[in-house]
C-alpha positions as CSV (number, residue, x, y, z in Angstrom):
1,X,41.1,71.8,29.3
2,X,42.7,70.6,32.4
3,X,44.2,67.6,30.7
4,X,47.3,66.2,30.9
5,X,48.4,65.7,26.6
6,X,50.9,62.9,25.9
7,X,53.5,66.3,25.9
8,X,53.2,67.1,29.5
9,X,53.6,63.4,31.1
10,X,57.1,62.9,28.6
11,X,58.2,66.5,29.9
12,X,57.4,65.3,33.9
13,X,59.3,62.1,33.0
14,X,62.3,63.6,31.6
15,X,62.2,66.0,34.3
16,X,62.0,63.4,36.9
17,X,64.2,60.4,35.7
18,X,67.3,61.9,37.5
19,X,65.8,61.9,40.7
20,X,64.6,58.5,40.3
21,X,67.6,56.8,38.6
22,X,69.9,58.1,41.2
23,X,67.6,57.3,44.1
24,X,67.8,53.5,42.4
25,X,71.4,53.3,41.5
26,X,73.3,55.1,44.3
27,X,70.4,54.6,47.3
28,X,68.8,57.3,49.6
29,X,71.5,59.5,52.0
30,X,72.9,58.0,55.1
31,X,74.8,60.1,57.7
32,X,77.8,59.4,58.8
33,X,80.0,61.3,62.1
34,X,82.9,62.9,60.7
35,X,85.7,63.2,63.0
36,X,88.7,65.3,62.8
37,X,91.3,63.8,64.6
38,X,93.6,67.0,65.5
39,X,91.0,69.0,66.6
40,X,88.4,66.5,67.9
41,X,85.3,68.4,66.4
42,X,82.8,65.9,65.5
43,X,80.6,67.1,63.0
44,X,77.3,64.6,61.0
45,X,77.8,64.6,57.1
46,X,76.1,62.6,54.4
47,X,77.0,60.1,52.4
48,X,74.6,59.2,48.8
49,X,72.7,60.7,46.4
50,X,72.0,64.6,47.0
């Protein structure tokens, strides 16, 4: 008991990867000011992977 079988490291990979991969491929977020022109609200939004 209380070890971690060949099973349970493939299922944290696979459950993981995603994260990883789109942490690698499309970066970490970055905010950006949005600015509506008409209205002149400024608002902070976020550009990357979520």
């Amino acid at each position: 008991m209380g070890e971690f079988s060949l099973y349970h490291w493939l299922f944290f990979v696979i459950l993981v990867s995603p994260i990883v991969l789109g942490v690698l491929l499309l970066g970490l977020q970055k905010p950006v000011h949005i600015f509506h022109a008409e209205s002149g609200l400024v608002k902070t939004g976020y550009i990357g992977y979520s």
